[in-house]
Backbone as a ProteinNet text record, in pm:
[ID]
protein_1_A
[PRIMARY]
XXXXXXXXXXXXXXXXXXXXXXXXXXXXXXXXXXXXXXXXXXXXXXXXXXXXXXXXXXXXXXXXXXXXXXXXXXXXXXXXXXXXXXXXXXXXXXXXXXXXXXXXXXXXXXXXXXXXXXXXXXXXXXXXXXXXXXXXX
[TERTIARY]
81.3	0	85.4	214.1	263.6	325.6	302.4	388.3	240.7	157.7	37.2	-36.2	-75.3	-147.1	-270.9	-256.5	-380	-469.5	-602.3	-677	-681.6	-693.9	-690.8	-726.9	-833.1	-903	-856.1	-779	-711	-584.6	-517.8	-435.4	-437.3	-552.9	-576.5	-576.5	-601.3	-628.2	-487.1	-384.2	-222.9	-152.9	-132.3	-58.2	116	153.8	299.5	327	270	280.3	324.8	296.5	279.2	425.9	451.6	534.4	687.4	766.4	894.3	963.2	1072.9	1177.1	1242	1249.6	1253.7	1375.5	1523.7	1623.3	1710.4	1606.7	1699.1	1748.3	1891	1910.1	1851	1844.5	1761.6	1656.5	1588.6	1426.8	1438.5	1556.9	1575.6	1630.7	1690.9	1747.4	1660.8	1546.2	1436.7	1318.1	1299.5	1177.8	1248.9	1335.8	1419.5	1438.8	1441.7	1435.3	1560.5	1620.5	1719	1847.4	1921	2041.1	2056	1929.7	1890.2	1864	1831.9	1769.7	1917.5	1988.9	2153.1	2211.8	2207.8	2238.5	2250.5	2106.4	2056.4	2104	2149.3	2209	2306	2413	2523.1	2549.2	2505.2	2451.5	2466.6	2357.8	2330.2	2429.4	2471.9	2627	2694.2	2760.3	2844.1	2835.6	2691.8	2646.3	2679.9	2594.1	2653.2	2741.6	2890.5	3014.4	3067	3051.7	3074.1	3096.7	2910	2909.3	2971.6	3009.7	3078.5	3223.2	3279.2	3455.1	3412	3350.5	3333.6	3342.4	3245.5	3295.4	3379.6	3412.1	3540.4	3692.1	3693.1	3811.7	3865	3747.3	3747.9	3808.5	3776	3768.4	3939.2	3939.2	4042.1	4013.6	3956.4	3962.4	4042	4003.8	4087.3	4026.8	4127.1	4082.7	3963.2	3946.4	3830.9	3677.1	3697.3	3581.6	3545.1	3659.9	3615.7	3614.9	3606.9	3642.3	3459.8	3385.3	3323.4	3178.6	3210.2	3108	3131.1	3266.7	3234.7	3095.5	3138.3	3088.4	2958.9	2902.1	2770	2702.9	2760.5	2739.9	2702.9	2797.3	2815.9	2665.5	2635.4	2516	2397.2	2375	2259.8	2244.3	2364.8	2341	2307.1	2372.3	2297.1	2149.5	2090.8	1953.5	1866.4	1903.9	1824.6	1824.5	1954.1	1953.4	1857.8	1838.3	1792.5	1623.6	1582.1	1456.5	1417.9	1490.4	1432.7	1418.9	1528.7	1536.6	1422.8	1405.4	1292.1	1141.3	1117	991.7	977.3	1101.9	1080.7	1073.2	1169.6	1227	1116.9	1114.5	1050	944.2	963.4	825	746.6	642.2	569.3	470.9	425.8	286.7	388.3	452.8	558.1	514.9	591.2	599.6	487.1	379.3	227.5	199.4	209.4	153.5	250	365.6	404.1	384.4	391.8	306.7	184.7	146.9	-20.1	-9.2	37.7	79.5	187.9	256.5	307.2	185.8	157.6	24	-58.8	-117.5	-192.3	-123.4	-16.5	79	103.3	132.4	122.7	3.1	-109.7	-197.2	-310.3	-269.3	-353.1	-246.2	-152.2	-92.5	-102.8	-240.4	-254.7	-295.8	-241.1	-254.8	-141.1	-49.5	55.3	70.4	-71.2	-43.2	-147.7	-186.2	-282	-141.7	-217.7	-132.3	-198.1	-168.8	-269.5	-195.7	-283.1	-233	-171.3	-5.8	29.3	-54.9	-91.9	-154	-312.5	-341.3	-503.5	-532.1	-455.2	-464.8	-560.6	-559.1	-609.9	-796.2	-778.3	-942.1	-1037	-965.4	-988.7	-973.3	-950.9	-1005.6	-1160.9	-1160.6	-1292.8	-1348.6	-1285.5	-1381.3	-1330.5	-1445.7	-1429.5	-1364.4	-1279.5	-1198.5	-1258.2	-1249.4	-1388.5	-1370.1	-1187.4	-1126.9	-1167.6	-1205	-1245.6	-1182.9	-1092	-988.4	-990.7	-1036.3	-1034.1	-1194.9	-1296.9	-1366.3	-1382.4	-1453.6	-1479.3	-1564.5	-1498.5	-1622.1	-1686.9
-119.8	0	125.8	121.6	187.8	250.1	184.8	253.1	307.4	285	367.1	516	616.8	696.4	685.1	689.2	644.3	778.5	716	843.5	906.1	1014.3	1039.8	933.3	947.9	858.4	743.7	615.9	526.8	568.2	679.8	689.4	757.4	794.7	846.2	715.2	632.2	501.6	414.2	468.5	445.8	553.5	674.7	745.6	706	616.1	569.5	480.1	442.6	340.8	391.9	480.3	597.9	727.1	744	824.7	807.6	882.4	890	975.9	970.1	1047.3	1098.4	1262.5	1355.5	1346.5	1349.2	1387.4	1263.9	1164.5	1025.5	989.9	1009.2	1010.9	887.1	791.6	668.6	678	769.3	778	899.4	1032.7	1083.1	1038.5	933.7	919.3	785.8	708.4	658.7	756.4	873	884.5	995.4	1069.5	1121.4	1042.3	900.4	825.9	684.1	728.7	645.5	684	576.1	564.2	636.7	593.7	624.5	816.3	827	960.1	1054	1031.5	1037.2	1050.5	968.5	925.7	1076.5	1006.8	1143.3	1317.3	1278.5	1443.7	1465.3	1335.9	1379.9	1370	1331.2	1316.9	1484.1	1573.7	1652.8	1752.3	1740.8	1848.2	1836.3	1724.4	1690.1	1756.4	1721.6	1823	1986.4	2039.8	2184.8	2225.8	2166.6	2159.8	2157	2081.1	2042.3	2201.1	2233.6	2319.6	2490.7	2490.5	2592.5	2584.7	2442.5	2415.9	2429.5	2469.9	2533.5	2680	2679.6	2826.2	2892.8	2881.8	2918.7	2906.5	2771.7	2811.6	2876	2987.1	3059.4	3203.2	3242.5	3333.9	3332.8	3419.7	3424	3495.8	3408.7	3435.2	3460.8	3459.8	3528.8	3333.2	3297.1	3172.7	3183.8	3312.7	3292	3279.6	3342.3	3374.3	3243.9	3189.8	3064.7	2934.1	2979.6	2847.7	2849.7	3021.3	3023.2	2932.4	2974.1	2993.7	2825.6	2737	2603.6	2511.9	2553.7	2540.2	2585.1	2722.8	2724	2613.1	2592.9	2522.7	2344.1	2315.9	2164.3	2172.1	2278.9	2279.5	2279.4	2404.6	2387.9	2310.9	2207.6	2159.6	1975.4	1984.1	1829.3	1878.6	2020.5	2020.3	2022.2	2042.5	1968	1841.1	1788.4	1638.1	1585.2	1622.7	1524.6	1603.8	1677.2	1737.3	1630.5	1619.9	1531.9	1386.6	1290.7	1211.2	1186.1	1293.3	1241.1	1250.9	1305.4	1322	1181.6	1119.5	1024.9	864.4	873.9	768.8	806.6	918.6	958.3	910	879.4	820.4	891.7	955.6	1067	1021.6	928	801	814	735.9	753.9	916	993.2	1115.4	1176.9	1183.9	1167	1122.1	1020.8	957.9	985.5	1052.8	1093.2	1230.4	1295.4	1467.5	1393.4	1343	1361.5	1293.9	1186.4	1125.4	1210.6	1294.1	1389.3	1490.8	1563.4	1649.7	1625.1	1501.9	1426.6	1434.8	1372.5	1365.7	1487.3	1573.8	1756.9	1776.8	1775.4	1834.5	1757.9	1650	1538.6	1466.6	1520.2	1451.1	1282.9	1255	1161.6	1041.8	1077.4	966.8	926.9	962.2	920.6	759.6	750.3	646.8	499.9	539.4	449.5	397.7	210.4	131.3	13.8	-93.2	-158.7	-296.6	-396.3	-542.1	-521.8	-599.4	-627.1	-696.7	-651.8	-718.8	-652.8	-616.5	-557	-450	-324.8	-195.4	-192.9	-238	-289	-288.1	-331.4	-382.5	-240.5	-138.2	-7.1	115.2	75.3	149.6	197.2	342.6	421.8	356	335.2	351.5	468.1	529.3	637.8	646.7	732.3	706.4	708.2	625.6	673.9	724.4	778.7	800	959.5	965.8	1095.9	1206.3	1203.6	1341.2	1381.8	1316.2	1354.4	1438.8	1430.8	1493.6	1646.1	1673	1852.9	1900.4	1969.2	1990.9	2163.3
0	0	0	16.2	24.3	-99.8	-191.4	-335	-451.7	-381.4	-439.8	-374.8	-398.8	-348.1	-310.4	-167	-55.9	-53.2	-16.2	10.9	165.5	217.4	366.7	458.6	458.9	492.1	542	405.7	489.5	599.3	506.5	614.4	728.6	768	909.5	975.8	952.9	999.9	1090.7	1011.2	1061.5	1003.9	1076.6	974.7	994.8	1109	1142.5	1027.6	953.9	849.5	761.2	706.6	579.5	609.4	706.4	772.5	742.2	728.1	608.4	718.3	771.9	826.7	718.7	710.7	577.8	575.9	696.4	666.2	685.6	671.1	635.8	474.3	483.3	344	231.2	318.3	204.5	166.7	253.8	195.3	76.6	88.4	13.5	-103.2	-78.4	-243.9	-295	-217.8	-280.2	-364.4	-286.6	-334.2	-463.1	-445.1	-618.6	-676	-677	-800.5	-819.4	-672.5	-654.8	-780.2	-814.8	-900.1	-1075.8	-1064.1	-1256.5	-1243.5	-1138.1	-1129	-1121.6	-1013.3	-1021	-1150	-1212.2	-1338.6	-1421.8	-1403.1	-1517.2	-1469.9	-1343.5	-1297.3	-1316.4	-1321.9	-1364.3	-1496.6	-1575.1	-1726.6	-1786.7	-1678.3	-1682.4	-1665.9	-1551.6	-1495.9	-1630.2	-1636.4	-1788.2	-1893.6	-1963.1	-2054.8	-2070.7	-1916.4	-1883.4	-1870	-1839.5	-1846.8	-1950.3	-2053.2	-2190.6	-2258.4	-2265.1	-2350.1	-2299.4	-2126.8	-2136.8	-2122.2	-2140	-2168.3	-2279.2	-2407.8	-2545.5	-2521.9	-2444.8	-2451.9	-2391.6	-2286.8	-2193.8	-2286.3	-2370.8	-2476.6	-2523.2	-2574.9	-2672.2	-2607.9	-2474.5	-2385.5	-2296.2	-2201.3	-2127.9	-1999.7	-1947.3	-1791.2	-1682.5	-1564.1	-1420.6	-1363.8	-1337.6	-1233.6	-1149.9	-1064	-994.5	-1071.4	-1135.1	-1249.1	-1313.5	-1368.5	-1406.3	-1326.1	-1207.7	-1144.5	-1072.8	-1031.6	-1003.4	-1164.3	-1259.4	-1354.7	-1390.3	-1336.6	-1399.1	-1264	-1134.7	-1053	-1065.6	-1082.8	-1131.4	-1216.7	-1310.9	-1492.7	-1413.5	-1339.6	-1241	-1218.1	-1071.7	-987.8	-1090.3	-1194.9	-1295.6	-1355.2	-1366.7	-1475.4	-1407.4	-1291.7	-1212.3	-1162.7	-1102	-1119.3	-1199.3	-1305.2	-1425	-1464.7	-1433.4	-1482	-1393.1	-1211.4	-1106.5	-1122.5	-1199.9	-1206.8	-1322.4	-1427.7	-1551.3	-1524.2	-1449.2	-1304.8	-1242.1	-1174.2	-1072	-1121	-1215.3	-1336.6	-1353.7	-1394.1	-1491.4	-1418.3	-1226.6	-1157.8	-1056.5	-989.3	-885.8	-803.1	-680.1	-660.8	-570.7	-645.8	-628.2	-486.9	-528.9	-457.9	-306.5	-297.9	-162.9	-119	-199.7	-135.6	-78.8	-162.5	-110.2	13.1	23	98.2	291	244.6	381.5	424.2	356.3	324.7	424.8	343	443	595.9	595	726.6	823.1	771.6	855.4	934.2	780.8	842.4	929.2	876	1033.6	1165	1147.9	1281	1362.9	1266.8	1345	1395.8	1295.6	1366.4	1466.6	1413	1550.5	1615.6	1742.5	1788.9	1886.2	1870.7	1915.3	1815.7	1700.8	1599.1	1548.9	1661.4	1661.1	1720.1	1809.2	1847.9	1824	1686.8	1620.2	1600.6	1569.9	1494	1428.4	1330.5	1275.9	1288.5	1299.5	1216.6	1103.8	1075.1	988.4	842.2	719.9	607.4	639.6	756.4	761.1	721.6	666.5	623.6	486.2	437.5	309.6	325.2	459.9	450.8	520.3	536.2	575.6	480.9	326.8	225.8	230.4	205.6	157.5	317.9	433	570.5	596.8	708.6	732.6	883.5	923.5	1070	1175.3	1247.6	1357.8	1485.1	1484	1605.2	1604.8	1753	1779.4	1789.3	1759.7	1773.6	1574.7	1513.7	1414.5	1400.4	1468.9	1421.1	1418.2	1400.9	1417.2	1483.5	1601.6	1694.1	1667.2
[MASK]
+++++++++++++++++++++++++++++++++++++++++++++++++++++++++++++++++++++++++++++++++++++++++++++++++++++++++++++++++++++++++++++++++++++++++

């Protein structure tokens, strides 16, 4: 259930399930797309590099200048590669689905402490939550 986009709903149901530690680097370099996504960034840097060691040839620079503008050319040019990457590798559904299970978690701190049977999540599609801190008073 986890590599599809859930509706609220189920995941109010467990939002610890759904829940992604943001500044854990594995979940970061799963949900950009992992290796291929990489790939494609440095694919990318390369490219942007390429075409301004063309042009920088031609020119005559001060070291700092060019040391700054290859370094720019690197950075623009791997965020485009890891933007075209993660379009294409990305797993959006993941990312979704912890966005919302965070949100829950902030703003209903006591659904922090729902938890479910292993394999039973499934059978709590399109139910509606019936824990009371979710309602609206």
């Amino acid at each position: 259930m986890l590599d599809q986009i859930q509706r609220i709903e189920t995941i109010k149901h467990s939002p610890n399930h759904f829940h992604m530690e943001f500044f854990d680097a594995n979940n970061m370099f799963r949900i950009l797309g992992g290796a291929p996504a990489f790939a494609f960034g440095a694919v990318g840097a390369t490219i942007s590099y390429g075409y301004y060691a063309g042009f920088a040839a031609t020119r005559q620079l001060n070291f700092y200048a060019h040391n700054m503008r290859v370094a720019s050319r690197l950075v623009m040019g791997f965020s485009l590669g890891m933007a075209v990457g993660y379009q294409r590798f990305g797993d959006r559904q993941r990312l979704h689905n912890a966005f919302v299970a965070e949100r829950l978690r902030r703003r209903y701190p006591e659904s922090m402490e729902l938890h479910h049977h292993a394999g039973d999540l499934w059978t709590l599609k399109n139910v509606h939550a019936p824990h009371e801190f979710y309602r609206w008073h």
